[in-house]
C-alpha positions as CSV (number, residue, x, y, z in Angstrom):
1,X,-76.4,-22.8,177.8
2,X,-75.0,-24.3,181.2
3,X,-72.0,-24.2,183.0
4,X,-70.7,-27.6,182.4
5,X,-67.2,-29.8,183.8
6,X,-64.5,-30.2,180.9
7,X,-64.4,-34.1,179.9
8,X,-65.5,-35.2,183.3
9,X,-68.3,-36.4,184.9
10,X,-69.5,-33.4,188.5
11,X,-68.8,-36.8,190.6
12,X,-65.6,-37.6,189.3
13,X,-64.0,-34.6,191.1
14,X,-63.0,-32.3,188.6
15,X,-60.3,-29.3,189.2
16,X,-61.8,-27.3,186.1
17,X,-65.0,-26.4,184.7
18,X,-66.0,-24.5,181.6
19,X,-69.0,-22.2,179.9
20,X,-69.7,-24.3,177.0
21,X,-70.7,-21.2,175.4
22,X,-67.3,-20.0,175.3
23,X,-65.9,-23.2,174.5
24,X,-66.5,-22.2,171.1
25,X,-63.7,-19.5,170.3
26,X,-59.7,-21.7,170.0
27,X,-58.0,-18.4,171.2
28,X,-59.8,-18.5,174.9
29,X,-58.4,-19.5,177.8
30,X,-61.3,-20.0,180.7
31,X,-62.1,-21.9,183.4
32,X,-63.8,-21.9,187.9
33,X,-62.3,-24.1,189.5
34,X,-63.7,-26.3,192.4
35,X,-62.7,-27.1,195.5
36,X,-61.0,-30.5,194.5
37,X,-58.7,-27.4,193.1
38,X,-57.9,-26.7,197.1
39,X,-57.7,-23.5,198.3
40,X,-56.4,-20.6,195.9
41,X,-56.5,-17.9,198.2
42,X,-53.4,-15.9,200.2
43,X,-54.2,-15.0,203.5
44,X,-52.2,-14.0,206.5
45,X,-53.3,-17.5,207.9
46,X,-52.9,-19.9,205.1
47,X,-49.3,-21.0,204.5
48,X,-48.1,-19.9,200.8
49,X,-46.4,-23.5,199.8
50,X,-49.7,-25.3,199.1
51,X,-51.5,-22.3,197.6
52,X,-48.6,-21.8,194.8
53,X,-48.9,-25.7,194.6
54,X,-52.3,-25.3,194.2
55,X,-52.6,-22.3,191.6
56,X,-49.3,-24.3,189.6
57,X,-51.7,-27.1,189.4
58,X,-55.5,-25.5,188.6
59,X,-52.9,-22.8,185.7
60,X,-51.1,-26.4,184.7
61,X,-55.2,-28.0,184.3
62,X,-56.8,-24.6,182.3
63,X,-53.7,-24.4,180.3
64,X,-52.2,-27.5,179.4
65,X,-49.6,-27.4,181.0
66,X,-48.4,-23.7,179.5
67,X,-47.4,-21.2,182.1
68,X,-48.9,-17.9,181.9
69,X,-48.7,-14.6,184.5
70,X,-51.7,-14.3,186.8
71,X,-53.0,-11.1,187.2
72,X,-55.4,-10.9,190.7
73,X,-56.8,-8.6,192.7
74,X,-57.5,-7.4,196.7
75,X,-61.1,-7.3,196.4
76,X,-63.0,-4.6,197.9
77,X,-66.6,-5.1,197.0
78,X,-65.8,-2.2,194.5
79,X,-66.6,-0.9,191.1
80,X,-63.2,-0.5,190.3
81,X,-62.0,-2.3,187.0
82,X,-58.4,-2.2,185.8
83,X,-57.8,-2.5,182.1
84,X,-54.2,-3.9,182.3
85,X,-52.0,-5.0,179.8
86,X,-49.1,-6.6,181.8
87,X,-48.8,-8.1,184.5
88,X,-48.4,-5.2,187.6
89,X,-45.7,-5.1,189.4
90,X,-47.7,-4.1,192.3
91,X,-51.2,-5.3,194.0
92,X,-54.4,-3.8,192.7
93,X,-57.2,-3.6,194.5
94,X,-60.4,-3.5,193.1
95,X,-63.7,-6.5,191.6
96,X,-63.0,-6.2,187.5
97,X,-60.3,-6.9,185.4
98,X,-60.2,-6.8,181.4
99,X,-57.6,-7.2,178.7
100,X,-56.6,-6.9,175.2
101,X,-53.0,-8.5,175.6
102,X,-52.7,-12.3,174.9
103,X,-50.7,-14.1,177.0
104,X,-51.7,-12.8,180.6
105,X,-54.4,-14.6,182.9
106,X,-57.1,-12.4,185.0
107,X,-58.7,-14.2,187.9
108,X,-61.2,-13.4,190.7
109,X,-61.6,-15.5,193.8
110,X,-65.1,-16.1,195.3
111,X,-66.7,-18.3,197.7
112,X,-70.5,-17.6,197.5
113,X,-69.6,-14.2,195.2
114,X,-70.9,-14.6,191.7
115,X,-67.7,-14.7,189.4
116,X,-68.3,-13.3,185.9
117,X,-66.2,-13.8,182.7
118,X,-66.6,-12.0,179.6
119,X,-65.4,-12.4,175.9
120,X,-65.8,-10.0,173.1
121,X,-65.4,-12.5,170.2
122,X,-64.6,-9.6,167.8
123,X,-62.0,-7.7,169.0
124,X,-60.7,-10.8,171.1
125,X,-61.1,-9.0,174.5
126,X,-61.7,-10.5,177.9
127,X,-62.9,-9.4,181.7
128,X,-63.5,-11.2,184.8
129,X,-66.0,-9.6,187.5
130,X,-66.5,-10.1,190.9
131,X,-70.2,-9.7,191.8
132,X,-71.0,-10.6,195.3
133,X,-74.3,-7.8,196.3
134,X,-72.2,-5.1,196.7
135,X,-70.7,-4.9,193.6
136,X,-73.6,-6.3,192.1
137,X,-76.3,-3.3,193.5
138,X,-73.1,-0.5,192.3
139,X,-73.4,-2.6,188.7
140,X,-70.0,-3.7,188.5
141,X,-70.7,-6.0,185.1
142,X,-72.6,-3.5,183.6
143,X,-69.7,-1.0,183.7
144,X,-67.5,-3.9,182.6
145,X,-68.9,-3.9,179.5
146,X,-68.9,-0.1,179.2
147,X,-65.3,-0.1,180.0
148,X,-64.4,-2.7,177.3
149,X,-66.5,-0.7,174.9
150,X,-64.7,2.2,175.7
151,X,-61.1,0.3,176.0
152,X,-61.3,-1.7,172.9
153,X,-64.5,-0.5,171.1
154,X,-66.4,-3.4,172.1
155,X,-70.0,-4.1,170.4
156,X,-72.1,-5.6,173.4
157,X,-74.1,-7.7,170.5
158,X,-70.2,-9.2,170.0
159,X,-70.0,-10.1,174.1
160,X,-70.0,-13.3,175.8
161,X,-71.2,-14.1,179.5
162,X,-70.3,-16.7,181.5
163,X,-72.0,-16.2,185.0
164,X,-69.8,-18.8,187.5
165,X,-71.4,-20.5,190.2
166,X,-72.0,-18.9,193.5
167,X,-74.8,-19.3,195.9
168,X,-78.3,-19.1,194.4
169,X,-81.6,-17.3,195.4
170,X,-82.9,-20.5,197.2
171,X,-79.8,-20.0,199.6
172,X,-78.7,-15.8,199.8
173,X,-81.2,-14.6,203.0
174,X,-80.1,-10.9,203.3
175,X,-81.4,-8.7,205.4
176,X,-84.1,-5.7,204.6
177,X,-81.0,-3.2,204.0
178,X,-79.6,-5.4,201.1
179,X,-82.9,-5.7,199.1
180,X,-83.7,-1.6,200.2
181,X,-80.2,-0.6,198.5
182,X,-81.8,-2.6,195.5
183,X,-84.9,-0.9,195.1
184,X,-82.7,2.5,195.6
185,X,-81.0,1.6,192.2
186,X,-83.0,-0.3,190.1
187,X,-86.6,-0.2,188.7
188,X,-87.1,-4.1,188.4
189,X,-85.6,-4.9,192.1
190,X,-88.8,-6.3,193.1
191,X,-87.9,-9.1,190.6
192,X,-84.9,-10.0,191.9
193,X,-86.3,-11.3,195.5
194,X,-88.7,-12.9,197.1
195,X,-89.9,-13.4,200.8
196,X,-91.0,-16.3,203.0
197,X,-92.5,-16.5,206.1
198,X,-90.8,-18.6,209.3
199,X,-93.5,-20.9,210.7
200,X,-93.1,-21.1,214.9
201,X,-93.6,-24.1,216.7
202,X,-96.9,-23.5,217.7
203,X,-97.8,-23.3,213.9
204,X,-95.4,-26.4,213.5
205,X,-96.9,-28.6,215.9
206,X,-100.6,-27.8,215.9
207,X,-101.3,-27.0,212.0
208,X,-104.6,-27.5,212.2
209,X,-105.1,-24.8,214.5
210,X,-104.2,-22.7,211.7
211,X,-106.5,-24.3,209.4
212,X,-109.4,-23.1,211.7
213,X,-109.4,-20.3,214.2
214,X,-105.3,-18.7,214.3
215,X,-104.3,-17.9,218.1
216,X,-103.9,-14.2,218.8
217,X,-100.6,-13.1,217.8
218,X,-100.3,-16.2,215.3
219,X,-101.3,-15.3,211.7
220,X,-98.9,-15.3,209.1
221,X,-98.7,-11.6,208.8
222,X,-96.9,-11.9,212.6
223,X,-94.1,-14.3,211.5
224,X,-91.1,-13.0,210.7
225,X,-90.0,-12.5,206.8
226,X,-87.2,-14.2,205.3
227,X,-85.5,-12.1,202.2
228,X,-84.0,-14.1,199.4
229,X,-82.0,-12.5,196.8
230,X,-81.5,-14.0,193.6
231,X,-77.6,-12.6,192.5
232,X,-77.8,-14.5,189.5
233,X,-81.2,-12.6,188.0
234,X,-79.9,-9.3,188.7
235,X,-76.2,-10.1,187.1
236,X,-78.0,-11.5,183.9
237,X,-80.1,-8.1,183.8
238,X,-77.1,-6.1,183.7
239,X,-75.4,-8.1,181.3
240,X,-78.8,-7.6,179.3
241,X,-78.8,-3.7,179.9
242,X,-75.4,-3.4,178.6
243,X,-76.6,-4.8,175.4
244,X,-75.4,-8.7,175.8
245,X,-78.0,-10.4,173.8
246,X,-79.9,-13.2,175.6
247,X,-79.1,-15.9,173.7
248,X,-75.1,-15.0,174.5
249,X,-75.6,-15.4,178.6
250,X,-74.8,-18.6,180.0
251,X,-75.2,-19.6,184.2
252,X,-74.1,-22.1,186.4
253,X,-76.9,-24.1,187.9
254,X,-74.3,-25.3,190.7
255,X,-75.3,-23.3,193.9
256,X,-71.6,-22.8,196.4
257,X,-74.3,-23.9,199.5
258,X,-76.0,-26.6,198.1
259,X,-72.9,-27.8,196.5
260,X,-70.5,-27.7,199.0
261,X,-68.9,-31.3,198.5
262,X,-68.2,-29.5,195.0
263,X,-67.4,-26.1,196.0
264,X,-66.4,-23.6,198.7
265,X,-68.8,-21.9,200.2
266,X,-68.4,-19.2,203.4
267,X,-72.0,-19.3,204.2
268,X,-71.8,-23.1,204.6
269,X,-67.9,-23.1,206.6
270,X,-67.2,-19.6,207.6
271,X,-63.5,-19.5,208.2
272,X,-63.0,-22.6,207.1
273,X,-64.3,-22.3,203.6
274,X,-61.2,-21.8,201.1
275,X,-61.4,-19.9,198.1
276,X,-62.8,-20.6,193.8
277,X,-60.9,-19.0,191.5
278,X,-62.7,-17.9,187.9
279,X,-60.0,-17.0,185.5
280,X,-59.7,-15.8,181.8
281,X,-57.3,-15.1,179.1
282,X,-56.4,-14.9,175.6
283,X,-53.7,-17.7,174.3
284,X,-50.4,-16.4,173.2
């Protein structure tokens, strides 16, 4: 199961795309947006006229055309998940949002962050998760699904997963803290990343050197690591320990740095980079 574009083509610029796994159930509302979507974000910088413009239009797209309240959230790189069942008349701050009340929207914003929806097909529940490594190593989708379950009596063999793109493991270099604060926490960290080794430009230039007899100071045990974390791996094993089955967990393929004529990406444009939004609901 991929993370596909709704009736058009990646080239043809689309505004929305969909988990054709959860295509399946009428009564869900889902959908990332790209960046042909602009920029969904409010910040103190970024004039509120085209974001409203923008959100009217990416709402108008997931929709059709319906209006619905969006719930959103300051993210903190938290744990924190509010089960709301309104729309607040006040900010919330937190990475996880899930709902029993039809009618309301739930969104995250990323731009390299994993976004992750959820659906409980039974009890037609939703949450949205926002998984960048912090909130990823204090298991913020694993205790999504433990909060629905304890919300709404959710059966994790009833969930549906719809990991959102984000940057992959060939592009998330992290430093030797990150992938530490892994092994801290979880028994199979060790799968989750992989290291590479930076040739110089001695080893660049003269190869065969290397072939042969390596200079003093030259081996490959001398040149400097490179840490790759793969985000995507370690929020499909949560999903799995929460009891998700397998077959139910879907992934985008679409990395936010390779991509980045499809998608924002603050690794790729820093500042620059506006903001994805993943959003969910249940249709009133």
């Amino acid at each position: 199961m991929v993370l596909v574009p709704t009736k058009v083509a990646i080239k043809s610029r689309p505004i929305v795309m969909r988990a054709e796994a959860l295509e399946k159930f009428p009564w869900l509302l889902h959908g990332f947006s790209t960046r042909h979507a602009g920029n969904l974000d409010f910040t103190k910088d970024t004039p509120r006229p085209p974001v409203e413009g923008n959100r009217r239009s990416f709402i108008g797209r997931l929709t059709g055309g319906k209006a619905y309240p969006l719930v959103t959230l300051r993210q903190i790189h938290s744990d924190l998940i509010h089960h709301v069942s309104d729309a607040p008349g006040h900010p919330l701050a937190g990475d996880g949002l899930i709902t029993r009340t039809a009618g309301l929207l739930l969104a995250v914003e990323t731009a390299d962050c994993l976004p992750v929806i959820v659906a409980d097909r039974r009890s037609r529940a939703v949450g949205v998760f926002h998984a960048g490594w912090r909130g990823t190593v204090k298991r913020i989708v694993e205790k999504g699904v433990g909060e629905m379950r304890r919300s709404f009596r959710t059966r994790p063999k009833d969930v549906y997963a719809a990991i959102g793109p984000g940057v992959h493991d060939c592009c998330y270099q992290v430093g030797a803290e990150v992938r530490d604060r892994f092994h801290s926490q979880f028994a199979y960290a060790g799968e989750l990343f992989r290291e590479t080794r930076d040739a110089d430009e001695i080893h660049e230039r003269y190869p065969l050197l290397f072939l042969t007899a390596r200079a003093p100071g030259h081996s490959e045990e001398h040149l400097p690591k490179k840490i790759f974390l793969d985000l995507v791996a370690a929020n499909r094993r949560q999903l799995l320990d929460a009891g998700v089955p397998e077959a139910h967990i879907s992934a985008s393929p679409l990395c936010t740095v390779c991509r980045n004529d499809l998608l924002f990406s603050y690794r790729k444009e820093k500042d620059a980079a506006g903001r994805l939004m993943a959003v969910v609901g249940i249709s009133g």
